[in-house]
RODREN-817529 format. One record per residue (C-alpha): residue in three letters; x, y, z; residue number from 1; chain. Coordinates in steps of 0.5 Angstrom, whole numbers. Example, Ala and Ser with C-alpha at 12.3 -4.5 7.8 and 13.67 -1.06 7.14 Angstrom:
<pts>
<pt residuo="ALA" px="25" py="-9" pz="16" num="1" cadena="A"/>
<pt residuo="SER" px="27" py="-2" pz="14" num="2" cadena="A"/>
</pts>
This chain:
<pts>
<pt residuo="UNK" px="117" py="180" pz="83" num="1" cadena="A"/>
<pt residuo="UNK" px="113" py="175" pz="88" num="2" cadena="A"/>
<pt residuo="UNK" px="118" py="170" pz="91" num="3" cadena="A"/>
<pt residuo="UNK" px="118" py="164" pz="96" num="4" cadena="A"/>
<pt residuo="UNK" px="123" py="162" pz="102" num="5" cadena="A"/>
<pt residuo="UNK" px="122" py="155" pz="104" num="6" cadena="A"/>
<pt residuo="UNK" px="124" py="154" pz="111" num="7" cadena="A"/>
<pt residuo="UNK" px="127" py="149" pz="114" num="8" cadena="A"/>
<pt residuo="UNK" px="130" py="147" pz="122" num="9" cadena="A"/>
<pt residuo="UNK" px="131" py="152" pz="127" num="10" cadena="A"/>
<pt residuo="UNK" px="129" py="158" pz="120" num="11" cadena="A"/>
<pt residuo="UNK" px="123" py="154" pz="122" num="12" cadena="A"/>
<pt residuo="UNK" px="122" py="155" pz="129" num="13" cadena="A"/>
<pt residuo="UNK" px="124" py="162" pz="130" num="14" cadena="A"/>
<pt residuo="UNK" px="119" py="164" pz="123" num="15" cadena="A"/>
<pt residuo="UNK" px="113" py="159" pz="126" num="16" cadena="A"/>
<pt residuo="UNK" px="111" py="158" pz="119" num="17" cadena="A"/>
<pt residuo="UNK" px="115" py="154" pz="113" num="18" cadena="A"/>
<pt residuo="UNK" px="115" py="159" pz="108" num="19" cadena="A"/>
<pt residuo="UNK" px="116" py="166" pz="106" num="20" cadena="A"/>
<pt residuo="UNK" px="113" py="171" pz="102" num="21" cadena="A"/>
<pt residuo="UNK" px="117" py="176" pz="99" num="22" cadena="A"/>
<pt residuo="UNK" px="117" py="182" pz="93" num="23" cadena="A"/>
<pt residuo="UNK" px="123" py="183" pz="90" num="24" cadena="A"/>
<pt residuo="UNK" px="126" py="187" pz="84" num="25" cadena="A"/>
<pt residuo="UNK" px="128" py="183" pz="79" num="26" cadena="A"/>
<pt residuo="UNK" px="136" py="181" pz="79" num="27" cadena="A"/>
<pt residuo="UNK" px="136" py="180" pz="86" num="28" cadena="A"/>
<pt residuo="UNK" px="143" py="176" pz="89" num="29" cadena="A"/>
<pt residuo="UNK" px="142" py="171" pz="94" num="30" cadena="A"/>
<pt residuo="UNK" px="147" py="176" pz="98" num="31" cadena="A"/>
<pt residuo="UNK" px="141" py="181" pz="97" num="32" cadena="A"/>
<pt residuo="UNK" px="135" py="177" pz="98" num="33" cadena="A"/>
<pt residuo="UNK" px="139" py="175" pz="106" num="34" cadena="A"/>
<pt residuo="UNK" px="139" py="182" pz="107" num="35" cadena="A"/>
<pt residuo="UNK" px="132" py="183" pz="106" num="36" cadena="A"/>
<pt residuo="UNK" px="130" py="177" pz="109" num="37" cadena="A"/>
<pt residuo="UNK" px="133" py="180" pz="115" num="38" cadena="A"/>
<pt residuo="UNK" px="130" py="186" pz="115" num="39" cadena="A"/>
<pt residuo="UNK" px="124" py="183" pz="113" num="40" cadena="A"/>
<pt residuo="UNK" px="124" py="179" pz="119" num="41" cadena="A"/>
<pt residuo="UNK" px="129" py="181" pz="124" num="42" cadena="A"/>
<pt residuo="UNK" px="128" py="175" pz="129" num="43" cadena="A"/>
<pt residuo="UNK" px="133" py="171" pz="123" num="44" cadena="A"/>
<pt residuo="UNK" px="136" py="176" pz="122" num="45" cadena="A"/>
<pt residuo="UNK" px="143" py="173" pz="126" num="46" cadena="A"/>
<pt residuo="UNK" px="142" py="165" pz="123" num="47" cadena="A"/>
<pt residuo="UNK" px="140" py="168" pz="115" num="48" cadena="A"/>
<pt residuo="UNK" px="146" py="171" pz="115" num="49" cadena="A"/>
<pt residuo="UNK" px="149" py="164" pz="116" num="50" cadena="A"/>
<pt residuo="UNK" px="145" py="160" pz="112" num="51" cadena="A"/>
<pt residuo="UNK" px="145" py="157" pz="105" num="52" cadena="A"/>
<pt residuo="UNK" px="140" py="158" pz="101" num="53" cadena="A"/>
<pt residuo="UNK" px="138" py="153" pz="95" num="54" cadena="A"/>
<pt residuo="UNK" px="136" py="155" pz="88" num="55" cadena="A"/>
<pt residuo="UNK" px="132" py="149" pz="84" num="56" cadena="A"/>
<pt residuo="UNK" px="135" py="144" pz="89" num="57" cadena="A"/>
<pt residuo="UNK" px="142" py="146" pz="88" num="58" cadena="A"/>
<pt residuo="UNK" px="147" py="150" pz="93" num="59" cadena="A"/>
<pt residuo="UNK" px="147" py="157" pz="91" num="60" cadena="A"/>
<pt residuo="UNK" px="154" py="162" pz="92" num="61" cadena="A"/>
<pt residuo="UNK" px="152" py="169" pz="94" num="62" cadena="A"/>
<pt residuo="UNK" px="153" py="172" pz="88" num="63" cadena="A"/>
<pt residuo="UNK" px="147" py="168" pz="84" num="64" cadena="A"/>
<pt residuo="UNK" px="141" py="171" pz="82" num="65" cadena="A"/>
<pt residuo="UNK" px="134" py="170" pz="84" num="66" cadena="A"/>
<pt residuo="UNK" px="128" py="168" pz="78" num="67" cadena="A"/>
<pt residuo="UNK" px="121" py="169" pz="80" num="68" cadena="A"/>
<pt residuo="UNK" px="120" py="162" pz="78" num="69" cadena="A"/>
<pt residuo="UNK" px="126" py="159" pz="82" num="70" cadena="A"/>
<pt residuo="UNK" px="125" py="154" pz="89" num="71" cadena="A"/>
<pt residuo="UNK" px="129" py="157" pz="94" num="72" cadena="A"/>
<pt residuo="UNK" px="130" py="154" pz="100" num="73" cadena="A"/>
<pt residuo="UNK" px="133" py="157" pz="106" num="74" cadena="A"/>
<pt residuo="UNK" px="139" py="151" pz="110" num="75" cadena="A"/>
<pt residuo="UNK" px="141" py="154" pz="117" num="76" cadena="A"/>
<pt residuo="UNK" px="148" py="150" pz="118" num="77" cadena="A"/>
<pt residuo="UNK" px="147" py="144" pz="123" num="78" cadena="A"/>
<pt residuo="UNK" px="149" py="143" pz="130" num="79" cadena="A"/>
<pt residuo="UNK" px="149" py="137" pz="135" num="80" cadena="A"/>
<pt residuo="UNK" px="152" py="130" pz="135" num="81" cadena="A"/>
</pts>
């Protein structure tokens, strides 16, 4: 199944670009998806590790899975004062 990543904040940066496209088997978890997205797209890989991702506006743990019509976002954690 096709699926894209919105990225924001420094996910952005380091891509140059707001969104992700990526092939995935269906089932995929979210633990899954950041591993292949940091395979994918190894200049993420250290933040993604560290980032949430959101499914359908709602923060998912690593063990939700992945539906090819779901919003998925990428949340690198914040920094700063």
């Amino acid at each position: 199944m096709k699926i894209q990543i919105k990225l924001f904040a420094a996910a952005r940066e380091i891509s140059e670009r707001g969104e992700l496209e990526l092939e995935v088997a269906e089932g995929l978890s979210v633990k899954a998806l950041k591993l292949k997205i940091s395979a994918e797209h190894p200049k993420l890989s250290e933040l993604i590790l560290r980032s949430a991702v959101s499914l359908n506006r709602e923060f998912a743990t690593d063990e939700s899975v992945v539906h090819e019509k779901d919003e998925i976002a990428l949340i690198p954690p914040v920094s700063g004062g």
